[in-house]
C-alpha positions in Angstrom: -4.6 53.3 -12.1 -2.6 50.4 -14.0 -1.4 48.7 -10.7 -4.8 48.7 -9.5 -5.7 47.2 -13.2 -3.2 44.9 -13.1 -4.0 43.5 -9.8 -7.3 43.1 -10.5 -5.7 41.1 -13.5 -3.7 38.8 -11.6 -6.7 38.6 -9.1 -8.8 37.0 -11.7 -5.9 34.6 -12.9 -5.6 33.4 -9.4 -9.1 32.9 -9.2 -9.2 30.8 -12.5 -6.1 28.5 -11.5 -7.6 27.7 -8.5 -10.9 27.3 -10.0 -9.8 24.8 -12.4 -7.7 22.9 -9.7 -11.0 22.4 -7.8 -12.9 21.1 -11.2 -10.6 18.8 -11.9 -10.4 17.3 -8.3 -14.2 16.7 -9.7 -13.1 15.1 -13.1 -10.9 12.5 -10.8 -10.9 9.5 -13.1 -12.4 6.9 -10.0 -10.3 4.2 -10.7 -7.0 6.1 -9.2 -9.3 7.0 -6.0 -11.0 5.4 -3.6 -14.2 5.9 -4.0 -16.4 3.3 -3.6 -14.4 1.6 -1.2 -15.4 -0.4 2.0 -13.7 -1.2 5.3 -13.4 -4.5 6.7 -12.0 -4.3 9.6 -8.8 -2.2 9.6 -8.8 -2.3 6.1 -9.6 -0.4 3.0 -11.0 -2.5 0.4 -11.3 -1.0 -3.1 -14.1 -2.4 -5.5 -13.2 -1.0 -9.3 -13.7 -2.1 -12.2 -11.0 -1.0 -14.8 -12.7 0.7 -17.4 -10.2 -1.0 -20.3 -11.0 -4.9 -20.0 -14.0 -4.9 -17.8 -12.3 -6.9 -15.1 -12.6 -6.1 -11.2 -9.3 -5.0 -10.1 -9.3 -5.9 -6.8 -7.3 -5.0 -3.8 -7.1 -4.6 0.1 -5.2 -1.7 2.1 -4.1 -1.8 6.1 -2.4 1.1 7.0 -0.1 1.4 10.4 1.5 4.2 11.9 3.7 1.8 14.1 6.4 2.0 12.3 10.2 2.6 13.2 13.7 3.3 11.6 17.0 3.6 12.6 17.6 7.0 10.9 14.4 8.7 11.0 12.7 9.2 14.1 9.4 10.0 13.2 8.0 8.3 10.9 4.4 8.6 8.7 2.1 5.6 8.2 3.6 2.3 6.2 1.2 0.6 4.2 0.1 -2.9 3.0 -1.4 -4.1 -0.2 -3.5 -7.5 -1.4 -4.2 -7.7 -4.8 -3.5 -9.0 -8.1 -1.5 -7.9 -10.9 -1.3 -9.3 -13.8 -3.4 -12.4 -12.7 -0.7 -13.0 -9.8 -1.5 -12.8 -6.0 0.7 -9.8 -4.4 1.6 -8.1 -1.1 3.0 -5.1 -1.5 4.7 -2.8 1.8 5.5 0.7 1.0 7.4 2.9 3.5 7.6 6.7 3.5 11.8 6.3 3.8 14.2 4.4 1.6 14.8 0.6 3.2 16.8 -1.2 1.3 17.5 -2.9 -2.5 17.6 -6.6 -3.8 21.2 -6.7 -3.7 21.6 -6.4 -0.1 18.5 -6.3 1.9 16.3 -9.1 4.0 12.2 -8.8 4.2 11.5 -11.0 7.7 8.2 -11.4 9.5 6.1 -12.9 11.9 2.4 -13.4 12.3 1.8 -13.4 16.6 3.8 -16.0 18.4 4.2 -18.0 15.5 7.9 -18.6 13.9 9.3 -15.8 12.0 10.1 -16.1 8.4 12.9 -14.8 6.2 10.2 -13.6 3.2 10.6 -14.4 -0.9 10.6 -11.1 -1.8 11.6 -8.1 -3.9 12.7 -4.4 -3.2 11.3 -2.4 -5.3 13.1 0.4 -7.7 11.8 3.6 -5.3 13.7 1.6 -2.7 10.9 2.3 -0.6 8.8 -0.5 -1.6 9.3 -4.4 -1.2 6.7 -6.9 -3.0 6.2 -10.7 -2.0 4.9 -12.3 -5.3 6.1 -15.7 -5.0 2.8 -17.9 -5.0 4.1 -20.3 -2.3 5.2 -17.5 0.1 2.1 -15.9 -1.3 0.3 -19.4 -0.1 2.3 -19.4 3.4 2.1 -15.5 4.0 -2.1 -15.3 3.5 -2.4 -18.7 5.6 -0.9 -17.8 8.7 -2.5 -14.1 8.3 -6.0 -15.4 7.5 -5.7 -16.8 11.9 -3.4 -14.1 13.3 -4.1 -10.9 14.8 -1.0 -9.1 14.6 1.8 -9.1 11.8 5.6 -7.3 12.6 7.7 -6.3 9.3 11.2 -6.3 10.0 13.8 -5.2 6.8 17.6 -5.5 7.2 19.6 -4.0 4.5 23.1 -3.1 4.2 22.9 0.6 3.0 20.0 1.5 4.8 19.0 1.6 8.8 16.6 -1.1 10.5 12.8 -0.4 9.2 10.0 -2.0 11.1 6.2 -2.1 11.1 3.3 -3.6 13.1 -0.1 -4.0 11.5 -3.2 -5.0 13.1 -4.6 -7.5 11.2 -8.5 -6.3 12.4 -10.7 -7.8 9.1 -7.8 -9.6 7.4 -10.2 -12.8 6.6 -12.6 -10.8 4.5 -9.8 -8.3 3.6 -7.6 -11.6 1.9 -11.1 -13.0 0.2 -11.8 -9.4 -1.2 -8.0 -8.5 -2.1 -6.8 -11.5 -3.9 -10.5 -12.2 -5.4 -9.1 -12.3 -8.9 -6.3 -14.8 -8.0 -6.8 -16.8 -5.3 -4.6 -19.0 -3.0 -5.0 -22.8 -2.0 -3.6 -22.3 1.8 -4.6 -26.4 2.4 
């Protein structure tokens, strides 16, 4: 009788844990979600407000799944992000495998058939993750986007294989004006 007791028990734990997962999937503070979010394009852009200064934090999202590395053969999606932090205009890549550091990797890319570039920008501390922040590659990287169709990612590093993405660039006029809304670019 106490087995069946205590099964019932642990039945009803169960049934509580999980019942408090699902209610706080409800409670979701919005602004870590997308909700509320529109596509333009290929892209996700998010519309929040954060709920500390009032502010719009804007920001747009392009996801690709054509992505490639030298160690891993298959791969999940790579991302990139438009937005501002900290009043700044950013793109942000994030891969889903570690592709290089500051100290001995090389961000390149190329918008179509136009001339590559060698990117300003920084590698991230998760090593998965490389940011361009500098406003005139900022300036130069939204310009050529803003008229191309098709942008190719290529990161070199020392410690780490060849990593490469392609993103369709579906949207990216409206994606640019909605992503870096809060800092803007002069691309004249």
């Amino acid at each position: 009788m106490s087995g069946i007791v205590e099964h019932a028990g642990l039945r009803a734990c169960c049934g509580a844990i999980v019942a408090s997962a699902v209610l706080a999937g409800c409670a979701r503070d919005p602004i870590v979600t997308t909700a509320g979010s529109t596509m333009a394009g290929n892209w996700q852009v998010e519309h929040q407000v954060d709920r500390i200064s009032g502010a719009p934090i804007p920001s747009a999202i392009l996801l690709t799944r054509k992505v490639s590395n030298g160690k891993v053969l298959f791969l999940g999606a790579a991302t990139m992000q438009l937005s501002c932090f900290k009043t700044q205009p950013a793109a942000l890549f994030h891969f889903p495998v570690k592709i290089g550091s500051n100290r001995n990797g090389e961000f390149a890319y190329r918008f179509d058939d136009k001339p590559g570039h060698i990117g300003k920008a920084r590698f991230i501390d998760d090593y998965r993750s490389v940011v361009i922040e500098d406003k005139t590659e900022m300036t130069r990287f939204v310009g050529e986007m803003a008229t191309s169709k098709v942008l190719y990612v290529l990161i070199r590093s020392l410690n780490e294989p060849r990593t490469s993405a392609e993103f369709s660039l579906e949207g990216a006029p409206d994606a640019i004006k909605a992503g870096l809304a809060g800092c803007p670019l002069t691309t004249s």
